[in-house]
Backbone as JSON, one array per atom type, in Angstrom:
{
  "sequence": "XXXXXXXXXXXXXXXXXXXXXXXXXXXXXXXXXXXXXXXXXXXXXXXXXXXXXXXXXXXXXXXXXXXXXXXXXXXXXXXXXXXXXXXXXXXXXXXXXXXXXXXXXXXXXXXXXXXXXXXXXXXXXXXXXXXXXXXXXXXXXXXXXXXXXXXXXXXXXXXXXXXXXXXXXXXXXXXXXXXXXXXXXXXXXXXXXXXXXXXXXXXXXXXXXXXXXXXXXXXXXXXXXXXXXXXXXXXXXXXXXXXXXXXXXXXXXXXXXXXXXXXXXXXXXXXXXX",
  "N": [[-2.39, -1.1, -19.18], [-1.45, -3.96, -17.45], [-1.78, -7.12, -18.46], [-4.06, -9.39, -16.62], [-3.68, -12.15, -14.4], [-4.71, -15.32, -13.39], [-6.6, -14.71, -10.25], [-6.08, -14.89, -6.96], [-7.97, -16.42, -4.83], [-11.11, -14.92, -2.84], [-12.28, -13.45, 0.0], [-15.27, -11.78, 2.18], [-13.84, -11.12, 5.29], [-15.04, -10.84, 8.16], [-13.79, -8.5, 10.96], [-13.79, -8.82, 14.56], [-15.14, -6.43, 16.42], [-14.69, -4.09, 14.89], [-15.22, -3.86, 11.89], [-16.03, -5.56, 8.19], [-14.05, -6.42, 5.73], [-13.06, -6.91, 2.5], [-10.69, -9.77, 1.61], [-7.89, -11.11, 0.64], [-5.71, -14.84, 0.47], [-3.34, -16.65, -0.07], [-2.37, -18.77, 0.77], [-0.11, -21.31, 1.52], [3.47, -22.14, 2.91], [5.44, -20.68, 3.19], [7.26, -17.65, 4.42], [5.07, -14.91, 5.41], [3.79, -12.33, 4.07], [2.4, -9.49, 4.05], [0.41, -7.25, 2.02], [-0.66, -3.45, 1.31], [-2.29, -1.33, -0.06], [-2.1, 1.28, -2.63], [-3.46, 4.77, -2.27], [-6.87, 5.35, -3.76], [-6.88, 2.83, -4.96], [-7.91, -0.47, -5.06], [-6.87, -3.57, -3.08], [-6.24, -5.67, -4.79], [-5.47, -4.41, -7.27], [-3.75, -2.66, -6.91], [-1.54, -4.41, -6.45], [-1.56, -6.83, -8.38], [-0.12, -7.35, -10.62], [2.29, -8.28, -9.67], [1.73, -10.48, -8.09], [1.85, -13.28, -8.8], [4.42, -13.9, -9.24], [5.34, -13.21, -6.23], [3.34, -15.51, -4.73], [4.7, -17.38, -5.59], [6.76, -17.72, -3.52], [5.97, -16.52, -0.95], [3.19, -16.98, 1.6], [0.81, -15.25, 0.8], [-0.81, -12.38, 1.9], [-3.66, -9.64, 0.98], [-5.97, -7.41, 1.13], [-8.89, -4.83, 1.41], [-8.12, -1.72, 2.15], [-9.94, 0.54, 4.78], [-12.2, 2.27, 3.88], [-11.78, 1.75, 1.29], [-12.4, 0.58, -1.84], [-14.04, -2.7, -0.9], [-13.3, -2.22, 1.36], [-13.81, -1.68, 5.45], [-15.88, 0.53, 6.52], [-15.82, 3.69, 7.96], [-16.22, 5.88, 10.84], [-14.22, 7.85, 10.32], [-11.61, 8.45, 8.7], [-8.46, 7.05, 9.77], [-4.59, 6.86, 10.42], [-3.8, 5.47, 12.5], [-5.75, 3.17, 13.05], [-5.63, 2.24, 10.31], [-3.43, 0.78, 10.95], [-4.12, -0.87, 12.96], [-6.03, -2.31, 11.49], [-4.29, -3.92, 9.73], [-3.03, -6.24, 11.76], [-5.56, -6.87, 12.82], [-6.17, -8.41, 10.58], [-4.48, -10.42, 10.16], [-4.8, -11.68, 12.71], [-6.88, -13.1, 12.69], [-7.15, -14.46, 10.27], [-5.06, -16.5, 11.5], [-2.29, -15.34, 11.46], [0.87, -14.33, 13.11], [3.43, -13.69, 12.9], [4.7, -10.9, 10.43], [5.69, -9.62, 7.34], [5.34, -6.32, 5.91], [4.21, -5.18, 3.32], [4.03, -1.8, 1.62], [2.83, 0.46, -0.4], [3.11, 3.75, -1.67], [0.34, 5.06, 0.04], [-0.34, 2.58, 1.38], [2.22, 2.25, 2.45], [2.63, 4.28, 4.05], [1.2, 3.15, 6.16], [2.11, 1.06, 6.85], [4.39, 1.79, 7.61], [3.13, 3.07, 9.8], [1.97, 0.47, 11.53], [4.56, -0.88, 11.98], [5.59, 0.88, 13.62], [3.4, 0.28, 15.8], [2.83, -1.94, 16.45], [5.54, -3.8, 17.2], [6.05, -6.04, 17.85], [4.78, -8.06, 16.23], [5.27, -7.41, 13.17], [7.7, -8.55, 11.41], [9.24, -7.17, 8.92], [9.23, -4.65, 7.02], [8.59, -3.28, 3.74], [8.74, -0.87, 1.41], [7.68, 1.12, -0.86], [7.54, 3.59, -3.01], [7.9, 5.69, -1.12], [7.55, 8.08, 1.73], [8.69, 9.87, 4.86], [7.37, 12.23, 5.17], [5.28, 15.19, 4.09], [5.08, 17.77, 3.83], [6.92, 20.46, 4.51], [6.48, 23.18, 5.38], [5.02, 25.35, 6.9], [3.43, 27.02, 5.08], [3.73, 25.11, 2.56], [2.44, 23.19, 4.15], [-0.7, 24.12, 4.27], [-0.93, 24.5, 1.62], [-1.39, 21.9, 0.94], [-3.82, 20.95, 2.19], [-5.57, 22.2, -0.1], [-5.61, 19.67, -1.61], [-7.43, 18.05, -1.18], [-10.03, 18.72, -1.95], [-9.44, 19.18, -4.56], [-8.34, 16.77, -5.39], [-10.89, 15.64, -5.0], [-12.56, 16.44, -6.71], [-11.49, 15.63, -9.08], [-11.29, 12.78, -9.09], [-14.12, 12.37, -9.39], [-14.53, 13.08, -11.89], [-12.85, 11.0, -13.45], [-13.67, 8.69, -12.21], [-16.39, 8.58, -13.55], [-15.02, 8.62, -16.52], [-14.17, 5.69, -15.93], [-16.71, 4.34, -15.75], [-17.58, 4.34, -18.39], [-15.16, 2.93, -19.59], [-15.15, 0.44, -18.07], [-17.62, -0.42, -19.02], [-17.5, -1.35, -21.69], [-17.0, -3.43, -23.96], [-14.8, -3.6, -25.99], [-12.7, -2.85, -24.35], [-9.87, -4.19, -22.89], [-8.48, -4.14, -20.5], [-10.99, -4.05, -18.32], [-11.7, -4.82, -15.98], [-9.64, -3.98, -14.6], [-10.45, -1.55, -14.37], [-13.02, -1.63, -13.05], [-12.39, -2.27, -10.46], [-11.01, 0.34, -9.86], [-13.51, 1.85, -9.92], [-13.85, 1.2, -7.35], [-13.62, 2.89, -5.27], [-15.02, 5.27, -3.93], [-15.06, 8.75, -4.92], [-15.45, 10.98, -2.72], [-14.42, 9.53, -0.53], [-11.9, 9.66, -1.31], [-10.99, 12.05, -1.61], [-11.0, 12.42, 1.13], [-9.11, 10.6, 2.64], [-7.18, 11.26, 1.44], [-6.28, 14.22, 2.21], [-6.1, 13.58, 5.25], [-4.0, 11.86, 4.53], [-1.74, 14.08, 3.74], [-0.88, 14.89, 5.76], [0.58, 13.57, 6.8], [3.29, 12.25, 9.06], [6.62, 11.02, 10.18], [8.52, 11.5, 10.84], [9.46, 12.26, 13.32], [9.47, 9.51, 14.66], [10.4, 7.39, 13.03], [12.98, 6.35, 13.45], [13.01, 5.08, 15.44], [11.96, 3.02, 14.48], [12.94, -0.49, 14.69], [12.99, -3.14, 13.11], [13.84, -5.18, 10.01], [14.07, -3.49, 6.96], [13.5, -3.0, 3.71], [13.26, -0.12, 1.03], [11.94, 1.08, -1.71], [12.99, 2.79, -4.24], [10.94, 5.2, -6.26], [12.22, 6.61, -8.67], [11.74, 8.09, -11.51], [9.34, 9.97, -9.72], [7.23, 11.82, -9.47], [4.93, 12.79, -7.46], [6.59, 11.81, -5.16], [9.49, 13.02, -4.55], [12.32, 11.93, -5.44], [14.54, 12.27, -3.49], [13.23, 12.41, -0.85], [12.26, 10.01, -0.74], [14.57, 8.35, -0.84], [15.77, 9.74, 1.76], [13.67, 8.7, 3.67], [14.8, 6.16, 3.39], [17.56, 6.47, 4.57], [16.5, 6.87, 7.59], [15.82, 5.27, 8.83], [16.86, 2.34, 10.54], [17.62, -0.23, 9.77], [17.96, -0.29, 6.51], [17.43, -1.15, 3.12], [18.16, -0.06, 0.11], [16.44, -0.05, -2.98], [15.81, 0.83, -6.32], [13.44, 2.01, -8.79], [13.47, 2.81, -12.33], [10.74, 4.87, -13.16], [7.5, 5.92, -12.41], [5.26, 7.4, -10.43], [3.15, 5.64, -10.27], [4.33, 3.13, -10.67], [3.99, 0.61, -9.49], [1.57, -0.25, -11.04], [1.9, 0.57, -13.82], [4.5, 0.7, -14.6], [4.83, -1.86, -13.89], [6.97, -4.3, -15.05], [9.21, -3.53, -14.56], [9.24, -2.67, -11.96], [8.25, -5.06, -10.69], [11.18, -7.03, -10.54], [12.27, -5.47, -8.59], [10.79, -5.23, -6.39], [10.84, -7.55, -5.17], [13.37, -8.59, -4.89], [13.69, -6.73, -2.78], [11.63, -7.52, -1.14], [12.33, -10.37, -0.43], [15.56, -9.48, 0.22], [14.39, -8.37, 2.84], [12.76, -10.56, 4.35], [14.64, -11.79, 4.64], [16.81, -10.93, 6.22], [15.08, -10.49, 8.2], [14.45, -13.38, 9.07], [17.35, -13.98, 9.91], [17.27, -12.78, 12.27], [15.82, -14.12, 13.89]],
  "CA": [[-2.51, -1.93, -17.99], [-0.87, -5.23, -17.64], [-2.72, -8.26, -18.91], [-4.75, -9.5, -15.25], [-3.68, -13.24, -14.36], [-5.14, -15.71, -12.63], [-6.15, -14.16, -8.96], [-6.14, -15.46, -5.59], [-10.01, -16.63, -3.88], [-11.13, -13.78, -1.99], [-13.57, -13.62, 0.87], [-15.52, -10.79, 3.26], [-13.57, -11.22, 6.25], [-15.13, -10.38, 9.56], [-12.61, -8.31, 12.14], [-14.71, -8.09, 15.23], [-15.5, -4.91, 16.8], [-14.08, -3.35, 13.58], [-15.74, -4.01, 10.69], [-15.65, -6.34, 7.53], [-13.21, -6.49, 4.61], [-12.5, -7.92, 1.28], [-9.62, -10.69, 1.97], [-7.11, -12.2, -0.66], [-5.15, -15.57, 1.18], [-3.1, -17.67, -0.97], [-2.1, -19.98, 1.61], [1.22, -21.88, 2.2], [3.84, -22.52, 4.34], [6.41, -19.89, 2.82], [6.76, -16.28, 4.65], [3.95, -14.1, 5.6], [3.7, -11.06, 3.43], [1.0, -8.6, 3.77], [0.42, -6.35, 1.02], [-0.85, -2.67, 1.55], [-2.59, -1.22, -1.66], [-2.12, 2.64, -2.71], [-4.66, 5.74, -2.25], [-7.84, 5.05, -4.37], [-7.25, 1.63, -5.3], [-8.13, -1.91, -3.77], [-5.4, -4.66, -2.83], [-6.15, -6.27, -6.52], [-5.39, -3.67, -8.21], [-2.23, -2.54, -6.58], [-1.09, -5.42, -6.63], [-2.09, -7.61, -9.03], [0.98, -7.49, -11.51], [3.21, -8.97, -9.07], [0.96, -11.04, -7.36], [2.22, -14.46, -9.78], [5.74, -14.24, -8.52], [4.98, -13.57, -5.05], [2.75, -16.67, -4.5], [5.74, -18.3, -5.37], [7.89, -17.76, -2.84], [5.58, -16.08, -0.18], [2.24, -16.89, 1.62], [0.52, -13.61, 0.42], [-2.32, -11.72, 2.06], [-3.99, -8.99, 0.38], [-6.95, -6.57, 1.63], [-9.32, -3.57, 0.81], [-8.26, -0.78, 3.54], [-10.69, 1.01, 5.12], [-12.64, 3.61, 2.7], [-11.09, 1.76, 0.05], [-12.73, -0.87, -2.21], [-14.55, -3.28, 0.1], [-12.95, -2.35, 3.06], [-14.22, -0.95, 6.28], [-16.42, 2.38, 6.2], [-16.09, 4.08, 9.31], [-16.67, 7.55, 10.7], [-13.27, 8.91, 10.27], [-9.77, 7.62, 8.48], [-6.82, 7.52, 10.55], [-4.06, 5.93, 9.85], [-3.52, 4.59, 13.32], [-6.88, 2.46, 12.38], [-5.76, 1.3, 9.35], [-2.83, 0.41, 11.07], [-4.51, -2.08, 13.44], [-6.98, -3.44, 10.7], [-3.79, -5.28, 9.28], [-3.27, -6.98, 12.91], [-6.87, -7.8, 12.93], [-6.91, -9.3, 9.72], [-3.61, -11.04, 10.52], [-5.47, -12.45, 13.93], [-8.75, -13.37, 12.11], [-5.97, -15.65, 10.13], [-3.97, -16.89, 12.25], [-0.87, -15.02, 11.49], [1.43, -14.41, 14.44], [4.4, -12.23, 12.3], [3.87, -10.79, 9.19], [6.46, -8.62, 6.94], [4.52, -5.62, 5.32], [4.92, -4.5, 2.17], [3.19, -0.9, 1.28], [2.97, 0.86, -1.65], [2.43, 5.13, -1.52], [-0.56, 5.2, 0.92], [0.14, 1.41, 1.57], [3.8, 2.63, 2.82], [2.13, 4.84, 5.47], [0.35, 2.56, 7.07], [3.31, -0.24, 7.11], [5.17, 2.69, 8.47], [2.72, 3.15, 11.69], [1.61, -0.23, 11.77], [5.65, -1.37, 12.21], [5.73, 1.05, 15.31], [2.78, 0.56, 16.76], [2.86, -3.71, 16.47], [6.52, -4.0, 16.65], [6.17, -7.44, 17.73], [4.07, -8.23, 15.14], [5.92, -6.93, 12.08], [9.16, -8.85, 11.09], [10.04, -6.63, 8.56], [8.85, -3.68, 6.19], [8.92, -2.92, 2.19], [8.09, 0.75, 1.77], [7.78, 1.9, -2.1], [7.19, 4.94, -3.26], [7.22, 5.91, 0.39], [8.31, 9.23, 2.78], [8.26, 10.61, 6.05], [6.53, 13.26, 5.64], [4.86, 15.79, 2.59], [4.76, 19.36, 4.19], [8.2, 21.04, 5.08], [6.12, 24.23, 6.13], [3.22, 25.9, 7.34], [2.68, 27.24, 3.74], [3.15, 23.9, 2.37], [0.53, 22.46, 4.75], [-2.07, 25.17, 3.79], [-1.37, 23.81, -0.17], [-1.53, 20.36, 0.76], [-4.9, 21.3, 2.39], [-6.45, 22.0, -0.77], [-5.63, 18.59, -2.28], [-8.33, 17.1, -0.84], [-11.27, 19.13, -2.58], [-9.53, 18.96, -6.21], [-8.34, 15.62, -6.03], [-12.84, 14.76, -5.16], [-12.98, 16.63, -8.37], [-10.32, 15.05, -10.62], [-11.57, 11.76, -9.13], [-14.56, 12.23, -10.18], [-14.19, 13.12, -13.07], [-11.82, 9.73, -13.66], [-15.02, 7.84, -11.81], [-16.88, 8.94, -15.03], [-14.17, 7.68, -17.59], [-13.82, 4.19, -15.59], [-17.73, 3.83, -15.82], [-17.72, 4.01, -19.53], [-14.57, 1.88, -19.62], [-15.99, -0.26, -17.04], [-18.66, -1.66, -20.05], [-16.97, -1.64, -22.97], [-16.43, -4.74, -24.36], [-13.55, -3.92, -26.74], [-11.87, -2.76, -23.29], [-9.23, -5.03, -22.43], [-8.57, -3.75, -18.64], [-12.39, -3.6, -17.88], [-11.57, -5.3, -14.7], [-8.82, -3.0, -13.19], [-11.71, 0.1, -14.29], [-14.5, -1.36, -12.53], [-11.51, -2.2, -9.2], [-10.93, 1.37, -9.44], [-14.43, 2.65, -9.33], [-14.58, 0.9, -6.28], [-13.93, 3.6, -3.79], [-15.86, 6.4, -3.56], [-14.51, 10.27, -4.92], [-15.38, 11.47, -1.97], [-13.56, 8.97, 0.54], [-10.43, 9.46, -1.78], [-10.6, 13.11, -1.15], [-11.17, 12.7, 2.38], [-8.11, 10.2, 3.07], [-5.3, 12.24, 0.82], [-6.38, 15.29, 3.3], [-5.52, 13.19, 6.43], [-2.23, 11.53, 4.5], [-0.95, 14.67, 3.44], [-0.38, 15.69, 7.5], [1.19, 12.56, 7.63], [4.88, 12.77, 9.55], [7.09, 9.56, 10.81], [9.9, 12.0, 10.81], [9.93, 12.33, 14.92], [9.42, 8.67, 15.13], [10.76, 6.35, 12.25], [14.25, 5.99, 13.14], [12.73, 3.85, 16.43], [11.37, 1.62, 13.94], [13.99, -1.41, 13.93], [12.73, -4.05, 12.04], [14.55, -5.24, 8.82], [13.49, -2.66, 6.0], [13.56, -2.54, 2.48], [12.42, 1.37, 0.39], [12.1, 0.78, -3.4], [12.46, 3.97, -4.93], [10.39, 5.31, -7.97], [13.1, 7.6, -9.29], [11.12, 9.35, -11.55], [8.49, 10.18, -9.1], [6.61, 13.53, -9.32], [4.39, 13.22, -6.4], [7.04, 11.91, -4.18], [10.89, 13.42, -4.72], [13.18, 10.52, -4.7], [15.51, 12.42, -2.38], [12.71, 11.94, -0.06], [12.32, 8.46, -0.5], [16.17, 7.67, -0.14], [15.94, 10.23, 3.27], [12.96, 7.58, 4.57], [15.79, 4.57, 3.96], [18.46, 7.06, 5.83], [16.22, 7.27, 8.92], [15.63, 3.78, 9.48], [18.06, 1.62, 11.48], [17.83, -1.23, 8.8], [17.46, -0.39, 5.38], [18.59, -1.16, 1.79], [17.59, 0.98, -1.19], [16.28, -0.35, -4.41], [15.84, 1.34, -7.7], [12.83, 1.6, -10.53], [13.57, 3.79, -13.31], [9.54, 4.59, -13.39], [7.38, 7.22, -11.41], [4.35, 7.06, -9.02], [2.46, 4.05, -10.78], [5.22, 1.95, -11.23], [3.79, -0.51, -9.39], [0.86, -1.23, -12.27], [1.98, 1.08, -15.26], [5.57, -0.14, -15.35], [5.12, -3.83, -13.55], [8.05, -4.95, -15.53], [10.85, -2.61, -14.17], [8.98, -2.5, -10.68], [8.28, -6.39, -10.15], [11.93, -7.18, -9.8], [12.59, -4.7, -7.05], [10.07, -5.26, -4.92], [11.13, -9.26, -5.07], [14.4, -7.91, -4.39], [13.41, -6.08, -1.48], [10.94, -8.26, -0.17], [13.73, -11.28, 0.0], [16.2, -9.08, 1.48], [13.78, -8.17, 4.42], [12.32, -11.5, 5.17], [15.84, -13.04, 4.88], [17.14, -10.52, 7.62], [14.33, -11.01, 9.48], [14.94, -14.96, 9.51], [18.37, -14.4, 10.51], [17.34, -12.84, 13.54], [14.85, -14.76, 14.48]],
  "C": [[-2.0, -3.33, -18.3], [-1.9, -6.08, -18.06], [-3.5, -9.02, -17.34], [-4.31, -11.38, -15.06], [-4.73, -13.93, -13.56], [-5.54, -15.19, -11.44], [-6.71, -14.53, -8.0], [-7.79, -15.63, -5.42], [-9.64, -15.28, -3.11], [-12.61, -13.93, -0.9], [-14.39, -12.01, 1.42], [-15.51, -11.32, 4.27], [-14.51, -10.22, 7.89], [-14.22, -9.85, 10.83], [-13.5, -7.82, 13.49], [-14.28, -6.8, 16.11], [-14.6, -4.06, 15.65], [-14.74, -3.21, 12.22], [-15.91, -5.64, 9.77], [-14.7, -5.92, 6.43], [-13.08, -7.44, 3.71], [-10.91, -8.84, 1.43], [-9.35, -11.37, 1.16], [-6.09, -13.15, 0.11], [-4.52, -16.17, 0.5], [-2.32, -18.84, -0.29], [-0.8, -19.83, 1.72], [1.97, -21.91, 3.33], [5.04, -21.66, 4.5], [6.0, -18.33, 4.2], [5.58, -15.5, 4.62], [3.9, -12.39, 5.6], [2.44, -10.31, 3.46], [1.39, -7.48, 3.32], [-0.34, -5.4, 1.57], [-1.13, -1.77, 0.56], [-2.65, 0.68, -1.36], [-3.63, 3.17, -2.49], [-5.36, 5.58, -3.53], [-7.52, 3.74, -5.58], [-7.95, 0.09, -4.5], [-6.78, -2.29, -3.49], [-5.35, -5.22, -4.32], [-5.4, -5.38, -6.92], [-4.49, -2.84, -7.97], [-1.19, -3.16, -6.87], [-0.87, -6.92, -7.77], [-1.04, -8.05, -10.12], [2.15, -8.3, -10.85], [2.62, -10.53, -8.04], [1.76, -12.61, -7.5], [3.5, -14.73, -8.86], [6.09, -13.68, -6.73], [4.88, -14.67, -4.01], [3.63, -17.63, -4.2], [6.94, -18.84, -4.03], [7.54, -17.65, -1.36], [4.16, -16.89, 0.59], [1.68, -15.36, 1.86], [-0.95, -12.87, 1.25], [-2.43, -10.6, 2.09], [-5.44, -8.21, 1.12], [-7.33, -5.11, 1.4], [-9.15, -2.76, 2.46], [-8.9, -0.05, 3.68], [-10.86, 2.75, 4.37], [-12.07, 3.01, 1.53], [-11.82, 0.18, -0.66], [-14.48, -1.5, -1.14], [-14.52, -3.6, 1.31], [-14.27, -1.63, 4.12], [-14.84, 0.31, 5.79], [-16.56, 2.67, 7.89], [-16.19, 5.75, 9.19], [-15.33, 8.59, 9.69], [-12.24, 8.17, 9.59], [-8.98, 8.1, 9.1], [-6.14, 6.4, 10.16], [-3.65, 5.1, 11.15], [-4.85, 2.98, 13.2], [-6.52, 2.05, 11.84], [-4.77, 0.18, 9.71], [-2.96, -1.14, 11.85], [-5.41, -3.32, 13.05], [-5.48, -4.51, 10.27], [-3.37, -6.09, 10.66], [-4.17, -7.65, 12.9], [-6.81, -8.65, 11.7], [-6.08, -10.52, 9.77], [-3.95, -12.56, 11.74], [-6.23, -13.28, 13.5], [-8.04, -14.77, 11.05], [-5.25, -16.73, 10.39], [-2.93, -16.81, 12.14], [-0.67, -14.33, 12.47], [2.39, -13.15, 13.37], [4.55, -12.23, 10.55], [5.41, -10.2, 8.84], [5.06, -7.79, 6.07], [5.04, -4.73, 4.46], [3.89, -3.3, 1.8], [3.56, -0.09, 0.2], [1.94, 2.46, -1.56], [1.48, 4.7, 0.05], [0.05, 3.82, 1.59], [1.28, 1.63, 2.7], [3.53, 3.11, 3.85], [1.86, 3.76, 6.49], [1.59, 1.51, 7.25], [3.98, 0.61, 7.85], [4.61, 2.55, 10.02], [2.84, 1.99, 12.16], [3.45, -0.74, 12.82], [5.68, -0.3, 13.79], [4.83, 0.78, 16.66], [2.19, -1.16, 17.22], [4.66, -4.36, 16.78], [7.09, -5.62, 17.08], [5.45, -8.37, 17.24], [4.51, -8.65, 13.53], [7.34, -7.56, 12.0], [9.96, -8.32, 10.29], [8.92, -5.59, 7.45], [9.52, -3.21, 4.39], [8.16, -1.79, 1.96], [8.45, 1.04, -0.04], [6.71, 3.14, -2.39], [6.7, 5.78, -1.91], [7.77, 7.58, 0.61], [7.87, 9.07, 3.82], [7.13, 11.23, 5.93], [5.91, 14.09, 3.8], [5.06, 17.42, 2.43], [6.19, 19.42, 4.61], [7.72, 22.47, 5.88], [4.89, 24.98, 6.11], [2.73, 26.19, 5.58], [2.3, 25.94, 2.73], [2.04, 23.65, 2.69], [-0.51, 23.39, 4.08], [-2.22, 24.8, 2.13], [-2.15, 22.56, 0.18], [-3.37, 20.68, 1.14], [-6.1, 21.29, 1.36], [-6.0, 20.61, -1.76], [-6.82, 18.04, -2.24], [-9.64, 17.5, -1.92], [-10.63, 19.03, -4.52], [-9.39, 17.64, -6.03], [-9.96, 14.84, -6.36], [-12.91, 15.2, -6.2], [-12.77, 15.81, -8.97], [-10.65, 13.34, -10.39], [-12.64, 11.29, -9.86], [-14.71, 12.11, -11.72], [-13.55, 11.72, -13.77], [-13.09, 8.82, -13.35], [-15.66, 7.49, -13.28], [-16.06, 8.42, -16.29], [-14.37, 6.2, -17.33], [-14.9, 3.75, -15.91], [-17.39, 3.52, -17.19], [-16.77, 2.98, -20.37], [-15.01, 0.78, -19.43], [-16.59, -1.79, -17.82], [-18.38, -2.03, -20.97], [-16.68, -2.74, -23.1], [-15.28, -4.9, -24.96], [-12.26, -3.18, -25.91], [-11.16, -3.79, -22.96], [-9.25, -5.61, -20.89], [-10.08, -3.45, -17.91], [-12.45, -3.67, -16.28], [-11.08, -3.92, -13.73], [-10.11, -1.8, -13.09], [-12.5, -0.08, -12.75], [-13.37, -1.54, -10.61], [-11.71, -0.85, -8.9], [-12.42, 2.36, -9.06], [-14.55, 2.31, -7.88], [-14.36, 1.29, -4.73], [-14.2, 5.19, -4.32], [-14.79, 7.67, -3.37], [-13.8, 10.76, -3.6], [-14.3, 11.22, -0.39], [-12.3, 9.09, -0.16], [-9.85, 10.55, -1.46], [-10.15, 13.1, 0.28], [-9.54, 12.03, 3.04], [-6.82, 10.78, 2.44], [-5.26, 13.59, 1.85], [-5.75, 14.81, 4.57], [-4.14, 12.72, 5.96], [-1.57, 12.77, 3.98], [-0.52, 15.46, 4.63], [0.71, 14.72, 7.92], [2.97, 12.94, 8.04], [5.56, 12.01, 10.44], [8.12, 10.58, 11.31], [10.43, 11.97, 12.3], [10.15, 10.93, 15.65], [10.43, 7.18, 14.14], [12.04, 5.74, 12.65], [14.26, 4.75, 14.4], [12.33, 2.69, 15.98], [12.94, 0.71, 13.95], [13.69, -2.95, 13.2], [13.61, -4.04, 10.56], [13.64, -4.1, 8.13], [13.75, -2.6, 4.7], [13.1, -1.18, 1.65], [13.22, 0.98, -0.99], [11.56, 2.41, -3.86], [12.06, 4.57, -6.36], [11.28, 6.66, -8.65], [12.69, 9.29, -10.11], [9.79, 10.09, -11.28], [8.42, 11.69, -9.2], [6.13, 13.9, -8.02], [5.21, 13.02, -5.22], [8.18, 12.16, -4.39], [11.93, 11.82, -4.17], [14.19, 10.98, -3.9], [14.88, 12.27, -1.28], [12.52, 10.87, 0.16], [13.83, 8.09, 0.19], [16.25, 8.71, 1.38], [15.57, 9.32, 3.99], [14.54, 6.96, 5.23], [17.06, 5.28, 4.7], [18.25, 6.99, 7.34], [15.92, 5.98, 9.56], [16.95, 2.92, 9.55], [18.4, 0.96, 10.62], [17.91, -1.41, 7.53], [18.07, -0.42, 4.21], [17.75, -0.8, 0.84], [18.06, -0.16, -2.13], [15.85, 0.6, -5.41], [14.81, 0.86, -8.26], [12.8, 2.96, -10.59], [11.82, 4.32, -13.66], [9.09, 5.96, -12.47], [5.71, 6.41, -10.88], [3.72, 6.11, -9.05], [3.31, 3.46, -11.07], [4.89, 0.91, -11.09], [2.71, -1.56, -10.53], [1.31, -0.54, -13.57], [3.58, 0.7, -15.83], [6.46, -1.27, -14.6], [6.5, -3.97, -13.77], [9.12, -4.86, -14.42], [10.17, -2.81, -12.13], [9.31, -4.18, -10.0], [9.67, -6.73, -9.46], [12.61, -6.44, -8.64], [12.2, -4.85, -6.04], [10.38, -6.79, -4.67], [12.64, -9.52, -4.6], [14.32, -7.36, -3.18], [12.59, -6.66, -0.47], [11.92, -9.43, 0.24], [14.99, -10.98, 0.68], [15.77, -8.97, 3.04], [13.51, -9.21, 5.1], [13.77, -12.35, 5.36], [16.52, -12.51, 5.75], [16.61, -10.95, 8.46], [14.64, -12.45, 10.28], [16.13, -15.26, 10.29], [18.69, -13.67, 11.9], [17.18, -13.71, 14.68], [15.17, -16.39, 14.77]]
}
């Protein structure tokens, strides 16, 4: 795990009639980036490796999505929901247009959110993203059982992080105890609803600037699927890391400049619409 820097103040934001959430702000007067943190992590801990050179350039805001961390607990996950928590948290702010950068799960939700705000959203950064996961009924019926092993295999991992967690001659104690901090069961429950997920009938209406950073050597997501996404969208320019589904914290290095790359292309389209 990377070494943890400095990291942003954080609050529990209030979104009314919605919930509360954990909220990372780092101010300024730069661009308005909102980050979108993968399946069973927080926003820290997605993020957190790039966070430094961000700050720099961006005003950054960060958040635990609902079932995740210190986000929201509600009855059900959908991703149209998660899609309007970043609006609300945006509102609750006072940001007016955002670009949204998502990462795996993250990516989904920047995906809906961009159609279903589209005057909201100035532009989109999609890594390790797709359309879709299922190509066919048999598919779906696999994907189906993801949900009950991954509550296993989470657990199971739960149980490692604890004993990490305390260790003192643990380095990463931090990211551990981040990651315990969503619940097996809600990790199972939301990979079951994202593995139905499917832009494919709708994405290509998205027009907002776009950036898709692809993890090349991705297992869980085929990078010919990733580079299809950036085919189906009106706007988009493909980036490159040599890396696979954790790139964003297990190989930072190679990832950081892409997504800094991709986030500066998008907001600098965007600008030159606007």
């Amino acid at each position: 795990m990377p070494p943890v820097p400095a990291l942003p103040p954080g609050r529990v934001l209030d979104l009314p009639g919605r919930g509360a959430t954990y909220v990372s702000d780092t101010g300024g007067d730069g661009p308005v980036v909102v980050l979108l943190h993968a399946l069973a992590c927080t926003g820290l801990l997605t993020w957190y490796p790039c966070l430094a050179e961000l700050r720099r350039r961006y005003r950054v805001v960060l958040f635990d999505q609902r079932w995740h961390g210190q986000g929201i607990r509600s009855p059900r996950f959908v991703l149209d929901d998660c899609a309007d928590d970043v609006v609300a948290v945006a509102d609750a702010l006072g940001v007016d247009r955002f670009t949204c950068a998502g990462y795996s799960l993250g990516s989904l939700v920047a995906q809906v959110t961009a159609r279903r705000h589209p005057d909201r959203v100035a532009g989109i950064v999609l890594a390790a993203s797709t359309t879709h996961f299922a190509d066919s009924p048999g598919q779906r019926r696999r994907l189906d059982l993801v949900g009950p092993r991954l509550a296993a295999a989470a657990a199971a991992q739960q149980r490692f992080a604890a004993q990490l967690a305390l260790d003192p001659a643990v380095d990463d104690r931090w990211a551990w105890r981040q990651f315990r901090a969503t619940p097996p069961r809600a990790v199972a429950s939301a990979a079951t609803v994202i593995a139905r997920f499917d832009s494919r009938p709708w994405i290509s209406d998205v027009t907002a600037p776009a950036a898709v950073v692809v993890t090349t050597r991705d297992r869980l997501i085929p990078p010919a699927r990733q580079v299809e996404l950036a085919r189906r969208l009106s706007d988009a320019a493909i980036y490159e890391v040599e890396a696979g589904h954790a790139a964003c914290v297990l190989a930072a290095d190679a990832f950081r400049p892409a997504l800094l790359a991709a986030t500066a292309s998008v907001t600098g389209r965007s600008a030159a619409r606007h």
